[in-house]
MARBA-3410 file (N, C-alpha, C, O; in Angstrom, 1 decimal):
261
14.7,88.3,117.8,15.0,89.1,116.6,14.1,90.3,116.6,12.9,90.3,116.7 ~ 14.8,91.2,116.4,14.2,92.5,116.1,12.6,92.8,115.2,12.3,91.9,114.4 ~ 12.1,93.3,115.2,10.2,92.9,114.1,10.9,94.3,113.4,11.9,95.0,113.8 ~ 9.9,94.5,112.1,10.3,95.8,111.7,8.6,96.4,110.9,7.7,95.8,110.4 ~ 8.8,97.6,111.2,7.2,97.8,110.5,6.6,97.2,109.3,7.4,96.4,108.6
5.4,97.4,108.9,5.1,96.5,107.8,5.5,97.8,106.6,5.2,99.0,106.5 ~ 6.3,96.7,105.7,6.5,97.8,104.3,7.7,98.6,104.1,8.1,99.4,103.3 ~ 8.3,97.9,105.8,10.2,98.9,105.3,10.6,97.7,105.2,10.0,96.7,105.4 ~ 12.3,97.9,104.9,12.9,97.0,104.9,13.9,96.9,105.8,14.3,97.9,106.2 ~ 14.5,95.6,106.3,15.4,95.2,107.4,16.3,96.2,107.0,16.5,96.5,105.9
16.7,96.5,108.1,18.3,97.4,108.3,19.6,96.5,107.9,20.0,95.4,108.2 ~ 19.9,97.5,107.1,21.1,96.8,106.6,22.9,97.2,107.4,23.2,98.2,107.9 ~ 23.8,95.9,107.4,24.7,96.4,108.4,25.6,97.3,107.6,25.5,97.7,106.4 ~ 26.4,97.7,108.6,27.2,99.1,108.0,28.5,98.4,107.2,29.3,97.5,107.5 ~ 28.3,99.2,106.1,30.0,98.6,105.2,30.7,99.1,105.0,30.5,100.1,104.4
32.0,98.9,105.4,32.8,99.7,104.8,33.8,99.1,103.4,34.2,97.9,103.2 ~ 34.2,100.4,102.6,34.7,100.2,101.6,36.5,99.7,101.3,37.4,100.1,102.0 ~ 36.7,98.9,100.5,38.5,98.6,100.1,38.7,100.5,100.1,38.1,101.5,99.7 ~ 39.6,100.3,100.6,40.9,101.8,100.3,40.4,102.3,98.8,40.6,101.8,97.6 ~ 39.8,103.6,99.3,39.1,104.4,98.0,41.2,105.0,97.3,42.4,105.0,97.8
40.6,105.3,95.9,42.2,105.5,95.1,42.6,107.2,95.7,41.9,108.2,95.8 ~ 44.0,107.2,96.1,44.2,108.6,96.4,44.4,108.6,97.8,45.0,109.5,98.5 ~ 43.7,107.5,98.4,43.6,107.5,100.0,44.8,107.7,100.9,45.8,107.1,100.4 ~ 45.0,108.1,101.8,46.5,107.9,102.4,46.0,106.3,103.5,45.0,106.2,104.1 ~ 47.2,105.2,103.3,46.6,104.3,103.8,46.8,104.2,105.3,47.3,105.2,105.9
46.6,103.1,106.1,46.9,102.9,107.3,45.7,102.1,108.1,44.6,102.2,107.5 ~ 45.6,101.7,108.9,44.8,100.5,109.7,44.0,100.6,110.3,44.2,101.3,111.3 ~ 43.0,100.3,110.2,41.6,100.6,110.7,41.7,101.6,112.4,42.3,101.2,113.4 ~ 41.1,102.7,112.3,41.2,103.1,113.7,39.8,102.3,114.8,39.7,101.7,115.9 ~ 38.9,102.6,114.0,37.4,102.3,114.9,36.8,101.2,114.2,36.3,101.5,113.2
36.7,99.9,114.5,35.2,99.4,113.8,34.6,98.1,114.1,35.6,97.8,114.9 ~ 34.0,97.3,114.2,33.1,95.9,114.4,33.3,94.9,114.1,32.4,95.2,113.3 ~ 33.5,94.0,113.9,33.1,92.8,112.9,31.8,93.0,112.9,31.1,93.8,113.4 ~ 31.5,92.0,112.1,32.1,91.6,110.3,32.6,92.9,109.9,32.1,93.9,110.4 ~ 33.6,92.7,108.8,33.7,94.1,107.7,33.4,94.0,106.9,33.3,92.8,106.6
32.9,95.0,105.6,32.7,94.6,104.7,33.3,95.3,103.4,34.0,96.3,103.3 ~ 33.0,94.6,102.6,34.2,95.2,101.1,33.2,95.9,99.6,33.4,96.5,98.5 ~ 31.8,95.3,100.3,31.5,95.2,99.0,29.8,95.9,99.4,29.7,96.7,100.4 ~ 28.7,95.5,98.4,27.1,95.7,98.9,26.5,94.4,98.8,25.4,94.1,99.1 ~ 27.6,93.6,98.1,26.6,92.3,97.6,27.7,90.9,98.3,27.3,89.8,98.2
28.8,91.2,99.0,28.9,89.8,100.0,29.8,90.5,100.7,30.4,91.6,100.7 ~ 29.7,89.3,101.5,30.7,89.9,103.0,32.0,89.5,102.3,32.1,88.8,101.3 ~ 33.1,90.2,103.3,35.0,90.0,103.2,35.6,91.1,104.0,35.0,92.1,104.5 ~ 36.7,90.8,104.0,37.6,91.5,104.8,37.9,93.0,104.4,37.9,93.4,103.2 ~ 38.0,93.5,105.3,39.2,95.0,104.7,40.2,94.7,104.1,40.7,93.7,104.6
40.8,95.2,103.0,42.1,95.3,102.4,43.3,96.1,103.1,43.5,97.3,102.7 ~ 44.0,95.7,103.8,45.2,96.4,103.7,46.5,96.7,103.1,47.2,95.7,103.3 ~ 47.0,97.4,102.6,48.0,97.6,101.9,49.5,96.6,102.5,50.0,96.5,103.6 ~ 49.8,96.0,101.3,51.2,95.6,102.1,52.4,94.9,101.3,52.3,93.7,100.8 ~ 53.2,95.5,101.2,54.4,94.7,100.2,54.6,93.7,100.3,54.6,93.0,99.3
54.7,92.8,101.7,54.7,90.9,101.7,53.7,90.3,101.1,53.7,89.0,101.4 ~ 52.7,90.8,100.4,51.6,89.9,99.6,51.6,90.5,98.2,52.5,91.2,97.6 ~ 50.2,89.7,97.7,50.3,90.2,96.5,49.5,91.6,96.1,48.6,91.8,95.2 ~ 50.2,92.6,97.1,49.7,94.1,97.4,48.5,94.6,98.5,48.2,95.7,98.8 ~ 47.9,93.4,99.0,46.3,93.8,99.4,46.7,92.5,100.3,47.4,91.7,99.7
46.3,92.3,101.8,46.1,91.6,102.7,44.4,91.7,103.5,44.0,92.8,103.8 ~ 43.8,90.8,103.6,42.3,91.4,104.0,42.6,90.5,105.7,43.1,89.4,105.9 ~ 42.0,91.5,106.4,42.3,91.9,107.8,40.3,92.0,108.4,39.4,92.5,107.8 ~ 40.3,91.2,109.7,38.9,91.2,110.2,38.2,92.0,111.2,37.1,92.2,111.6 ~ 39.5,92.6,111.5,39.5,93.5,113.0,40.5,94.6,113.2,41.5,94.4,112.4
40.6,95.5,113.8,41.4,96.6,114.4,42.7,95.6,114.3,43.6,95.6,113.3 ~ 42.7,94.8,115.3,43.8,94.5,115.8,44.6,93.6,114.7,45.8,93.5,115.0 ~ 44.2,93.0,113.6,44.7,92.0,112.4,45.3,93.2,111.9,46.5,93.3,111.8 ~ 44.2,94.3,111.4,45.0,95.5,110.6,46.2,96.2,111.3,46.7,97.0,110.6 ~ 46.6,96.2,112.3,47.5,96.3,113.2,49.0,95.5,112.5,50.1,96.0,112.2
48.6,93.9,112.4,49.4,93.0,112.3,49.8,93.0,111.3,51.0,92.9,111.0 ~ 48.7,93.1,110.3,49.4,93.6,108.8,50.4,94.9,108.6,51.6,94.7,108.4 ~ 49.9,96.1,108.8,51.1,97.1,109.2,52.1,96.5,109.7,53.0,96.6,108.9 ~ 52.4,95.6,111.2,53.5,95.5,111.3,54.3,94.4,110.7,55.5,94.2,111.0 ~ 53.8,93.8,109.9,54.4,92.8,108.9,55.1,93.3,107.6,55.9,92.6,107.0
54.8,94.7,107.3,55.4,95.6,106.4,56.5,96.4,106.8,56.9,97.3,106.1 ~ 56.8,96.2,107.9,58.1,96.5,108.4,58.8,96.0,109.3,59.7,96.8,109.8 ~ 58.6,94.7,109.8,59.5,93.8,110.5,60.1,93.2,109.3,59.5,92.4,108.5 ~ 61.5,93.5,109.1,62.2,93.1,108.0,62.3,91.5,108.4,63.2,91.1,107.7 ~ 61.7,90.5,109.1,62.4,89.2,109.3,61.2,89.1,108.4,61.6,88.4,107.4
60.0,89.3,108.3,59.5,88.6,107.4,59.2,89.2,105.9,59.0,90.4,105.6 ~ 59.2,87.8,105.0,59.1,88.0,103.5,58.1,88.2,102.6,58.0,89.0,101.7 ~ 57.0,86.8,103.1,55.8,87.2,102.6,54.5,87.1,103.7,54.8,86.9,104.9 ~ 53.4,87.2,103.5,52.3,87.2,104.5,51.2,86.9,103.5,50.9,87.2,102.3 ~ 50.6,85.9,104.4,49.2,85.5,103.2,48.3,85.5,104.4,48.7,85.2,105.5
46.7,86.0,104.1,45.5,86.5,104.8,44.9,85.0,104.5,44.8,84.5,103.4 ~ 44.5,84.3,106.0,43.6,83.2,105.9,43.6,82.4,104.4,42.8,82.2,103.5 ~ 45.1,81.9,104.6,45.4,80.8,103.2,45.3,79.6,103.4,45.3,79.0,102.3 ~ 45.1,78.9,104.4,44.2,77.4,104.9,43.9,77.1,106.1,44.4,77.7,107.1 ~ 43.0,76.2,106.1,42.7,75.5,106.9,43.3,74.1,107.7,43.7,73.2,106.9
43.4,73.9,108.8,43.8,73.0,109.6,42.8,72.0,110.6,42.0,72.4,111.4 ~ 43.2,71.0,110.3,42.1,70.0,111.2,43.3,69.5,112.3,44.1,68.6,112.2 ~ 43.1,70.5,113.5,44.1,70.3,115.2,44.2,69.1,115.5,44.9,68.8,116.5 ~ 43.6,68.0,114.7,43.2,66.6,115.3,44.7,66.3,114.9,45.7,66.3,115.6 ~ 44.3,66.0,113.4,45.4,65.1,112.4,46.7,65.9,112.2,47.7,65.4,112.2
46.6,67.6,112.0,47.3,68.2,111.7,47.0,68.2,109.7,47.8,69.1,109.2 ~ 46.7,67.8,109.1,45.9,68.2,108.0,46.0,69.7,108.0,46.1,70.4,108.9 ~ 46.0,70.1,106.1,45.8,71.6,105.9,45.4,71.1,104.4,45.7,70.2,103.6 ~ 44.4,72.4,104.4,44.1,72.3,103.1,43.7,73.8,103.0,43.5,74.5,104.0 ~ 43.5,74.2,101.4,42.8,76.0,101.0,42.1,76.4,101.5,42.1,77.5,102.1
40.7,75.1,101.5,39.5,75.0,102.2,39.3,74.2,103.0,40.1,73.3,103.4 ~ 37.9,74.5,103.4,37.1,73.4,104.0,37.0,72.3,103.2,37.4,71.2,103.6 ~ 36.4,72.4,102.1,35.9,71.2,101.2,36.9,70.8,101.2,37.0,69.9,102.0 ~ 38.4,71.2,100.3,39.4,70.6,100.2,40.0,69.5,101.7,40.5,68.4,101.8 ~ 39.5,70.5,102.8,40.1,69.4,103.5,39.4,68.2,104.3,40.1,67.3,104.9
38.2,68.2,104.4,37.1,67.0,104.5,37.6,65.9,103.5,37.8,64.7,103.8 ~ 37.7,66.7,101.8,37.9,65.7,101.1,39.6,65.0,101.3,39.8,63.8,101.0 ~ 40.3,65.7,101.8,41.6,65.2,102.1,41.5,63.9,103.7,41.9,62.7,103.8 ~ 40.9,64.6,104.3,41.0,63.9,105.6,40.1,62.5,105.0,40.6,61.4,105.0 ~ 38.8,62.6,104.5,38.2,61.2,104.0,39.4,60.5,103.1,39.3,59.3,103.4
40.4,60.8,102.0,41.0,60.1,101.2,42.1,59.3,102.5,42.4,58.1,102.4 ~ 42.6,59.9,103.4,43.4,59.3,104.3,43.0,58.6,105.7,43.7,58.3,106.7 ~ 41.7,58.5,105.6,41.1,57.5,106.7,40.8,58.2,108.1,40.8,57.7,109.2 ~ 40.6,59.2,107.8,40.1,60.0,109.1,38.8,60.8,109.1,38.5,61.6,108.2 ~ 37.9,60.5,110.5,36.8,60.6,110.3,36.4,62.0,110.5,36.7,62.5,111.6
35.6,62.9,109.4,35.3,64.1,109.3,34.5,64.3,111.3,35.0,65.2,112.0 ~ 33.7,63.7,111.6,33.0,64.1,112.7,34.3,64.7,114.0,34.2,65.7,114.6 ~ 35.3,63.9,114.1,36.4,64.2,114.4,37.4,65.3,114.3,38.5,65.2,115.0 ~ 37.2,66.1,113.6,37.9,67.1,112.9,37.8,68.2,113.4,36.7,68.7,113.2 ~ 38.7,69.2,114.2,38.7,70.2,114.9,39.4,71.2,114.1,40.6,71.4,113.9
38.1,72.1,113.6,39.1,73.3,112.2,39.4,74.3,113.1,38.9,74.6,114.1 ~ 41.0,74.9,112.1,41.3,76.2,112.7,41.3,76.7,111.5,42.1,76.2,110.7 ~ 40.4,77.9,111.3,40.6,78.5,110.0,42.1,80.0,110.0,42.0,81.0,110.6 ~ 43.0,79.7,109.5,44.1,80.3,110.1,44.1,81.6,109.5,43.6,82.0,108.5 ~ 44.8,82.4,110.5,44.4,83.9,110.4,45.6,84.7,109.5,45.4,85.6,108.6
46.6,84.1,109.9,47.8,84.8,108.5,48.8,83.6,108.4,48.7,82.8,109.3 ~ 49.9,83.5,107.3,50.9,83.0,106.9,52.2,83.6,107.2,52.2,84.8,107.0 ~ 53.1,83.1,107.6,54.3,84.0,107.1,55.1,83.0,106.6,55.2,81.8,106.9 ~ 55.9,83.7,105.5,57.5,83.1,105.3,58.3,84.1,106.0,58.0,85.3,105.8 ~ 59.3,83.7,106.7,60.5,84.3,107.2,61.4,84.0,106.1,61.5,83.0,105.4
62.3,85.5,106.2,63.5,85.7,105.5,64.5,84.6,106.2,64.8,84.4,107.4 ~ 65.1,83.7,104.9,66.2,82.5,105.4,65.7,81.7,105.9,66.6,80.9,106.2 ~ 64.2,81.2,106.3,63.4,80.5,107.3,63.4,78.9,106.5,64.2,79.0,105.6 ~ 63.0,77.8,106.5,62.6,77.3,105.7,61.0,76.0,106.6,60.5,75.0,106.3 ~ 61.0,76.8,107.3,59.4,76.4,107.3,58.5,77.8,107.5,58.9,78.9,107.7
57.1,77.4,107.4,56.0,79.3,107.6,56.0,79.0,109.3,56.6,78.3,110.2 ~ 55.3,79.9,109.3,54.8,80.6,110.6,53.0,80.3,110.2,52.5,80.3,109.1 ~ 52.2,80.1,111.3,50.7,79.9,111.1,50.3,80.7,112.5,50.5,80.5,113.6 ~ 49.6,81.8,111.6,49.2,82.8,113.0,47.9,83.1,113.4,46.9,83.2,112.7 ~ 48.0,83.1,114.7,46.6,83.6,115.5,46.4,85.0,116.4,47.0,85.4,117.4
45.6,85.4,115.7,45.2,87.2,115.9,43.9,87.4,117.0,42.7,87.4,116.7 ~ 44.4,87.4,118.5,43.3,87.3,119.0,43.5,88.6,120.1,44.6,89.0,120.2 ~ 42.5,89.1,120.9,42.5,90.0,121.6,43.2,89.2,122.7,43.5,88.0,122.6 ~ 43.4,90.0,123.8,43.9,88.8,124.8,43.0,88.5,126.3,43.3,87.9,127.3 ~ 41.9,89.3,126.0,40.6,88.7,127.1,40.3,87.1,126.3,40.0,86.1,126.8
40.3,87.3,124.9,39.8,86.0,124.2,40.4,85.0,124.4,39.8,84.0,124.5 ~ 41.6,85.0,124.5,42.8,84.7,124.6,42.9,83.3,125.6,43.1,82.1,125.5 ~ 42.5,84.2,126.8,42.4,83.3,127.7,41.2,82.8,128.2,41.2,82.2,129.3 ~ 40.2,82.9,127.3,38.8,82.4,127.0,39.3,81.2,126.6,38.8,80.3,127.2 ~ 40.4,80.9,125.5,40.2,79.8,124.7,41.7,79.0,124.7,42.2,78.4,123.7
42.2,79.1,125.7,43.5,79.1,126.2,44.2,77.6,126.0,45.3,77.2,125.9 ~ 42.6,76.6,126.0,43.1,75.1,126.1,43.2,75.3,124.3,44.4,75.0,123.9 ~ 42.4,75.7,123.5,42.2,75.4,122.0,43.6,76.1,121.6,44.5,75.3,121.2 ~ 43.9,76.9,121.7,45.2,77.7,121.0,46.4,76.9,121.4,47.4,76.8,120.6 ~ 46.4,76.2,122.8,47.3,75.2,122.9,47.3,74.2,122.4,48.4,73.7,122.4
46.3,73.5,121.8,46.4,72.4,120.5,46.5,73.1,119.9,46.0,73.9,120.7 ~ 46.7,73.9,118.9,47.0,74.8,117.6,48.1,74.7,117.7,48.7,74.0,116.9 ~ 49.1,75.8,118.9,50.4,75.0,118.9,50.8,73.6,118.8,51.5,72.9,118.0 ~ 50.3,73.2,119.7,51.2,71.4,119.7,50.8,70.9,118.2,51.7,70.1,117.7 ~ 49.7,71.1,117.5,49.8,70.7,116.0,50.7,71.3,114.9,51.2,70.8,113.9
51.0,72.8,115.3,51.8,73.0,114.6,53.4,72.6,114.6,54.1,72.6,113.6 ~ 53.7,72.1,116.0,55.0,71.6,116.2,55.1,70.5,116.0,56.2,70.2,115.6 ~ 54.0,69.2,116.0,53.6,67.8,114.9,54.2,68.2,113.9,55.4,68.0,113.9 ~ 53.6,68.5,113.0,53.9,69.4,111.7,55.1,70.0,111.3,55.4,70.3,110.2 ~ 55.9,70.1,112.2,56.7,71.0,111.7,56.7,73.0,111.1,57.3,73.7,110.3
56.0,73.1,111.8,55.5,74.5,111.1,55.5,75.5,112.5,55.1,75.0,113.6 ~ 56.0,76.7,112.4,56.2,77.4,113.4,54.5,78.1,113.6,53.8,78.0,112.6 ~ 54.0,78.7,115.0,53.0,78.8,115.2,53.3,80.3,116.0,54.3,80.2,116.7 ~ 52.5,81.7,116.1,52.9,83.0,116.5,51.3,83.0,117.0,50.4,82.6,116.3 ~ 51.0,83.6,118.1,49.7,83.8,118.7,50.4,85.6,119.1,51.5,85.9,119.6
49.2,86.6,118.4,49.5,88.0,118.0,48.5,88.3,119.1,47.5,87.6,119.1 ~ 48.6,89.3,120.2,48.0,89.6,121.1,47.6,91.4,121.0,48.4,92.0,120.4 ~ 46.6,92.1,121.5,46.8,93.4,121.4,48.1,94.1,122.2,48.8,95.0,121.8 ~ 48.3,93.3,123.6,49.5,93.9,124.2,50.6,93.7,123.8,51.6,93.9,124.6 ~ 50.8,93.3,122.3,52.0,93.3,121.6,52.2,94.6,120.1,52.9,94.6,119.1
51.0,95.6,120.8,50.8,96.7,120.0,50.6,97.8,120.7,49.5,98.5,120.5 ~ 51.7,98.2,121.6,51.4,99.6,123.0,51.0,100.8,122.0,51.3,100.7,120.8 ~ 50.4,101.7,122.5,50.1,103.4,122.1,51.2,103.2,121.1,51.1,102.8,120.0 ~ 52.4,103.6,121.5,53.5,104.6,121.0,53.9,103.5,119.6,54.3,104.0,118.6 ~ 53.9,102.0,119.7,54.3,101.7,118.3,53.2,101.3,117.5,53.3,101.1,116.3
52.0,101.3,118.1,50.8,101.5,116.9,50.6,103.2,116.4,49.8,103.4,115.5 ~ 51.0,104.0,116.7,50.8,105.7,116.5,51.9,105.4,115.2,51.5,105.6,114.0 ~ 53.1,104.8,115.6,54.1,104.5,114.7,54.3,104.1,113.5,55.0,104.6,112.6 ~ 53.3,102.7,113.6,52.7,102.2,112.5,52.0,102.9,111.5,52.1,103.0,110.3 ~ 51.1,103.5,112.4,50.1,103.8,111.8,50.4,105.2,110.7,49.6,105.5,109.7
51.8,106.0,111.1,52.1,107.2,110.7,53.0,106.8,109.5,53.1,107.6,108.6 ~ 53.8,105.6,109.5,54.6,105.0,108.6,54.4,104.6,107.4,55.2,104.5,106.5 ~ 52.8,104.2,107.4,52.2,103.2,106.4,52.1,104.8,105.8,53.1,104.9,105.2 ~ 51.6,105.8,105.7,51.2,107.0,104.6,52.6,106.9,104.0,52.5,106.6,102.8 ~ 53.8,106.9,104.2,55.0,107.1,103.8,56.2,105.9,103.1,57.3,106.0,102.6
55.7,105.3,103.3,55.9,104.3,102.4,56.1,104.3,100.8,55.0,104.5,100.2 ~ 57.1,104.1,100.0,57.4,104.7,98.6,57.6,106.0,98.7,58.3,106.4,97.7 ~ 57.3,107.0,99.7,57.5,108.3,99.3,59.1,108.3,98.4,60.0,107.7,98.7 ~ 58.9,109.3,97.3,59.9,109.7,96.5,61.1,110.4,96.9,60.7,111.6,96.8 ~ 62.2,110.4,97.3,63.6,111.0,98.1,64.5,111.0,96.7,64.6,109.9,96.1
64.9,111.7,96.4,66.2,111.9,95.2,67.2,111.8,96.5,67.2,111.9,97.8 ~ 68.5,111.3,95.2,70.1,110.7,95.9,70.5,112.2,96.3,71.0,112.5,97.4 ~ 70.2,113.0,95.5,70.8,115.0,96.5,69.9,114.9,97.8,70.5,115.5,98.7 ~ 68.9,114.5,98.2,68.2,114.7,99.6,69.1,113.5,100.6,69.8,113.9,101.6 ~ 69.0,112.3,100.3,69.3,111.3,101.0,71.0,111.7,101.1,71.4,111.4,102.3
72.2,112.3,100.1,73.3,112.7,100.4,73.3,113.4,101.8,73.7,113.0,102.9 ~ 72.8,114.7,101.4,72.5,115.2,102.9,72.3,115.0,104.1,73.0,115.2,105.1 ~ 71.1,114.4,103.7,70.8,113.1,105.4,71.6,112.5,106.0,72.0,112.6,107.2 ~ 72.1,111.5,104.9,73.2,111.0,105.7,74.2,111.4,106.0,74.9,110.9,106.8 ~ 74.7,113.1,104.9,75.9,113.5,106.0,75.9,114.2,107.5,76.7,114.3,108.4
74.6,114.7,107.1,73.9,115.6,108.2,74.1,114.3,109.8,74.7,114.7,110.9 ~ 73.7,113.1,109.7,73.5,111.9,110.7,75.1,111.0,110.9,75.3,110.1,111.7 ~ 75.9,111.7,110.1,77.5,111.4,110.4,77.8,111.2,111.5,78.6,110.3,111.7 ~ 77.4,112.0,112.3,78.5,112.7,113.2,77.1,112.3,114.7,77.3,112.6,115.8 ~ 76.0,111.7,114.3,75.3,110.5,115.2,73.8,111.3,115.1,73.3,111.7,114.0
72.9,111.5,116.5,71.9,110.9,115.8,71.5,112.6,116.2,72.1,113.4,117.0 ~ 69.6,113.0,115.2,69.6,114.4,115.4,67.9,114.0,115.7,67.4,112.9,115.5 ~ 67.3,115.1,116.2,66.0,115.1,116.3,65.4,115.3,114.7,66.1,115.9,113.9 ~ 64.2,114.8,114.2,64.0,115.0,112.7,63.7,116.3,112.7,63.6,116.7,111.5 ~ 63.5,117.3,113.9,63.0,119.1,113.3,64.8,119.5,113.0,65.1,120.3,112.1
66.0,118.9,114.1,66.9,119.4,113.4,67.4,118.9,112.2,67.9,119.5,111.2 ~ 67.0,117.5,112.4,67.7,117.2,110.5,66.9,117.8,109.3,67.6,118.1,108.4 ~ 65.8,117.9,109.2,65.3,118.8,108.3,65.5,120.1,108.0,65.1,120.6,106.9 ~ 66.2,120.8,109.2,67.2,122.3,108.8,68.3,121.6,108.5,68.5,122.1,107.4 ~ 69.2,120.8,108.7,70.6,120.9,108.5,70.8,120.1,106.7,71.4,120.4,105.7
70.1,119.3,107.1,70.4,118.8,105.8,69.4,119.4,104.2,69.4,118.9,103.1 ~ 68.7,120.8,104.8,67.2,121.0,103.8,66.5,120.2,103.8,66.2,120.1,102.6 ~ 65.9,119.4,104.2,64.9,118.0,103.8,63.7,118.0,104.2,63.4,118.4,105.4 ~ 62.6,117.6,103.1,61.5,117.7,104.1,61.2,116.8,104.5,61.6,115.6,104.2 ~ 59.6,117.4,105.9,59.7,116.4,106.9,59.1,114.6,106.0,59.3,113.4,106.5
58.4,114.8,105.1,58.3,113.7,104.5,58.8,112.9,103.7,58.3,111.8,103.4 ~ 60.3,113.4,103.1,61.7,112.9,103.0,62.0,111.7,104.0,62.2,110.5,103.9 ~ 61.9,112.8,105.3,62.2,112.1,106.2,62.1,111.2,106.8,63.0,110.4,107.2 ~ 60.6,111.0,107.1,59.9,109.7,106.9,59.9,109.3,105.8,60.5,108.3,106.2 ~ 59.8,109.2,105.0,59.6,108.1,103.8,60.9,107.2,104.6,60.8,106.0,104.9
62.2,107.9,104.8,63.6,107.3,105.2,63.4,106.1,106.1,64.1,105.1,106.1 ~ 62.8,106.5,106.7,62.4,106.0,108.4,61.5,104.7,107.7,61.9,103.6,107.9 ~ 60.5,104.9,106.9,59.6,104.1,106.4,60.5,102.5,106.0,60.3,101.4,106.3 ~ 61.2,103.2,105.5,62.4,102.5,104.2,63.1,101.8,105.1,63.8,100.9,104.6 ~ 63.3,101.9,106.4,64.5,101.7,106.7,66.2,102.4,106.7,67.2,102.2,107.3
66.1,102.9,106.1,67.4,103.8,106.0,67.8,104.4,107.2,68.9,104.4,107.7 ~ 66.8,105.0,107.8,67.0,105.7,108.9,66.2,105.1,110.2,65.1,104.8,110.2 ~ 67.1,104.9,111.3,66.1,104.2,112.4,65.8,105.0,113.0,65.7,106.1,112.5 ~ 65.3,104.7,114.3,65.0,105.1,115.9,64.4,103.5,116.7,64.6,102.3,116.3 ~ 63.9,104.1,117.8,63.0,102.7,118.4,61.4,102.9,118.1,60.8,103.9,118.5
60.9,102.2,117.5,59.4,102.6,117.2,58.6,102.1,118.4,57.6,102.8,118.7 ~ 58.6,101.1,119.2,58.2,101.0,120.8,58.4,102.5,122.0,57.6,102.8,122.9 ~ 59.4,103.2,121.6,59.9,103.5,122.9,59.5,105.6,122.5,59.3,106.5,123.3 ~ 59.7,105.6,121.2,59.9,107.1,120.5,58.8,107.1,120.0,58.6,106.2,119.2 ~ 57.9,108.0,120.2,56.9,108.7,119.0,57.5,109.1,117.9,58.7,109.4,118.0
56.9,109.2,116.7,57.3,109.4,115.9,57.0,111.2,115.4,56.1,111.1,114.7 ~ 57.3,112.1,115.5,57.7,113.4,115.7,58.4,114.2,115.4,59.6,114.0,115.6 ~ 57.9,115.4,114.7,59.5,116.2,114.7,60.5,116.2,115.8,61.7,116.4,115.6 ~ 59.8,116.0,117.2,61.1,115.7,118.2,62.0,114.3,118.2,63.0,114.1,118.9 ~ 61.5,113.6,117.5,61.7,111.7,118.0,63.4,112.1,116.9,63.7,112.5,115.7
64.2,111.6,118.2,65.5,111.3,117.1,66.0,109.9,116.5,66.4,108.9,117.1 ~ 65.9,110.1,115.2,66.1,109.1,114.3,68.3,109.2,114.2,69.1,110.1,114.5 ~ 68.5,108.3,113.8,69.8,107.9,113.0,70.0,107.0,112.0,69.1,106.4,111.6 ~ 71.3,106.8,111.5,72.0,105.9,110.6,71.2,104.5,111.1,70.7,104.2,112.2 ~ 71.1,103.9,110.3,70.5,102.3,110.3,72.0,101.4,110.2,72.8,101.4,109.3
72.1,101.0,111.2,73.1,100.0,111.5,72.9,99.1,110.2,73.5,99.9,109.5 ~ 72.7,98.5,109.7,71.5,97.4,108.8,71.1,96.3,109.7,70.8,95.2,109.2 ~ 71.0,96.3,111.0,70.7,95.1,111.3,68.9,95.0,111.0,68.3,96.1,110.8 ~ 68.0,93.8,111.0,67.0,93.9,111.1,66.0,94.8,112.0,66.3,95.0,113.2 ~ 64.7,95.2,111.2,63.8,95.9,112.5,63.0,94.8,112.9,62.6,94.2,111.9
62.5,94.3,114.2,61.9,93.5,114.7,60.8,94.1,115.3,61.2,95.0,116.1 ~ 59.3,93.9,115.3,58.6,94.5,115.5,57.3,93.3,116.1,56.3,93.7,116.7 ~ 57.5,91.9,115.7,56.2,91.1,115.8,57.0,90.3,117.1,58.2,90.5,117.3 ~ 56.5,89.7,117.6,57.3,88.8,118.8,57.4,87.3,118.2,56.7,86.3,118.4 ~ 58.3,87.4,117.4,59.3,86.4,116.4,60.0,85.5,117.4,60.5,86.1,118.4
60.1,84.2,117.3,61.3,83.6,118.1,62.4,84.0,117.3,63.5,83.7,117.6
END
């Protein structure tokens, strides 16, 4: 451990703050673990996100990643940030820890035995009727821990409960730029005379957004908001997002964005 002169005080780690008010939001670009929220205890970053109850708290670049894209893969409904714990042994879940020591002792299983996964997100799927229990890991770690993540699955399939292992290489340049540019535009405000246009303007099939913004008057953050919403597609993998990137009509089928079975 580090010594420190006599009469200063230990260095304190770097914190950062929940989403100051006014902020344009979007997913951590640079930073460390641990994060922090506060001056007086540790916690996650907050990310913004309509499948929760507004605020998702995220541990790393790459979680805040996953949150973004959980706000626009229409398959899923809600998302919950580290909502229980699992003992891989028994398949047990409980809020907590204590909760679930105390659960595993009430049903005859011995705590020394107990292999926790503290779980990293929730999902309900739209139409679904069991969750999803997800693991947010880089993918050098990945295969560091390759035997453990495979009991995680096989307990979740005990269980009945679907299980999604979230990797960085399931977030290339071009659809994290995407993400990342989408989340500012979100709610943006579009009146029915802007969105008329749009869509007559995308009639006749699909336009780059610098020409739909002359043909139809619109601005460029109309535009996106559209894109945001869904109303308006493109491929968010394949297209930057750009006054050049051509968007069109939304079929309505779902956007898929997480690697969903």
């Amino acid at each position: 451990m580090a010594s420190t002169s006599s009469g200063s005080k230990p260095r304190k780690p770097r914190r950062i703050p929940v989403t100051k008010p006014n902020a344009r939001p979007g997913f951590v670009e640079r930073t460390s673990r641990p994060l922090y929220t506060s001056r007086k205890r540790r916690g996650p970053l907050l990310a913004p996100s309509e499948k929760s109850e507004g605020l998702l708290g995220c541990e790393s670049v790459l979680e805040s990643k996953f949150v973004a894209a959980t706000r626009f893969d229409d398959r899923v409904e809600r998302a919950y940030a580290q909502s229980r714990v699992m003992d891989v042994v028994s398949g047990l879940t409980a809020p907590d820890r204590k909760q679930l020591m105390e659960r595993l002792a009430s049903e005859g299983y011995a705590a020394s035995e107990a292999k926790l996964w503290y779980i990293d997100f929730e999902l309900i799927l739209v139409s679904a009727f069991r969750p999803v229990y997800v693991e947010v890991k880089p993918e050098s770690r990945a295969a560091e821990v390759e035997a453990e993540l495979e009991a995680r699955r096989a307990a979740c399939e005990r269980i009945g409960v679907g299980f999604l292992l979230v990797l960085d290489k399931h977030f290339p340049e071009t659809l994290a730029h995407n993400l990342h540019i989408l989340q500012r535009y979100v709610g943006t405000p579009v009146s029915e005379e802007t969105k008329s246009r749009i869509l007559q303007a995308l009639s006749g099939g699909a336009h780059t957004i610098a020409e739909l913004t002359r043909l139809a008057d619109a601005g460029l953050e109309e535009v996106y908001g559209l894109v945001a919403n869904g109303m308006l597609a493109m491929d968010l993998f394949a297209d930057r997002l750009d006054r050049q990137a051509r968007v069109r009509l939304s079929a309505g089928e779902p956007r898929k964005i997480l690697p969903l079975a």
